[in-house]
N, C-alpha and C positions, 0 to 999 in steps of 0.2 A: 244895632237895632235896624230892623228891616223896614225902608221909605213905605209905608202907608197908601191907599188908595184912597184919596179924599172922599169920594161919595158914603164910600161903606166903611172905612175903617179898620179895612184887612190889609195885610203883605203885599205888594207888589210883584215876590218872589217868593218863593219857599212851601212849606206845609202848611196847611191849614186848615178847620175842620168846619165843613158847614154842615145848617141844620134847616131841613125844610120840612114846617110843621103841620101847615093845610092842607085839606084833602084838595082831591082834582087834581087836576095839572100841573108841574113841577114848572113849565114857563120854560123848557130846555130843549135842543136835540142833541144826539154824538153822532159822531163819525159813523157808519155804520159800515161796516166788511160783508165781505162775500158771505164768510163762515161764521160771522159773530165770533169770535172768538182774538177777535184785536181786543187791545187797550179800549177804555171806556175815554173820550176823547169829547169833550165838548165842541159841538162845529156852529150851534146857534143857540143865545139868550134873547130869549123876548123881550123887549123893554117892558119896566114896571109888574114883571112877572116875580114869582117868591124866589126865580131862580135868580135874577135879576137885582134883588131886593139884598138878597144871601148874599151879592157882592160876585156869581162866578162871572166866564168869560170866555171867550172861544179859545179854544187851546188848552184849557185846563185840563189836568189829569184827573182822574176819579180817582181815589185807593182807599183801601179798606182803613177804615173808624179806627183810631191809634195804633197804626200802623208807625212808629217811628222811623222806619227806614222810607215809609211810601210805596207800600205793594199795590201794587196797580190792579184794579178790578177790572177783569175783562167786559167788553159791553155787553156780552148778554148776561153776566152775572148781576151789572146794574138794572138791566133792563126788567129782571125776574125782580129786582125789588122794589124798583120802581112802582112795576104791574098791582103788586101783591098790595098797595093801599094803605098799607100799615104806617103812620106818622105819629112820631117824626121819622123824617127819614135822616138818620145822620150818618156822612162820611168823610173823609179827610179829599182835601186836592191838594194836587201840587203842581206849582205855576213857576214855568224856569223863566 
């Protein structure tokens, strides 16, 4: 079994699928590339934000919603669903 993050309750390591449910602001940044088309790559969480709240963390990988292997979402493919409003918004990360 995977050592736990006391505050929220998730993995320290591994897959794991988060869900952020309120409209506005996700509470998040990534990495962001020349070309958009890197990895979806969290570089800041806002404290007390849903992203925050979700348990993620800088470094986290984005990857597509039951993804077993961990296909990694490129950042502008996050960033178009991000945009689009629609919540919840659920996807898997993975935290090495």
């Amino acid at each position: 079994q995977q050592p736990s993050d006391p505050k929220h309750g998730i993995p320290q390591r591994g897959l794991f699928t988060v869900l952020l449910d309120r409209p506005g602001t996700l509470g998040m940044e990534l990495e962001h590339h020349k070309n958009s088309k890197g990895t979806a790559i969290v570089n800041l969480v806002v404290p007390n934000s849903q992203a925050d709240l979700a348990g993620l963390m800088v470094a986290d990988i984005i990857c597509n919603f039951r993804s077993s292997s961990g296909h990694e979402l490129r950042y502008d493919q996050f960033i178009t669903m991000a945009k689009a409003g629609i919540r919840p918004l659920v996807f898997d990360v993975r935290r090495a």
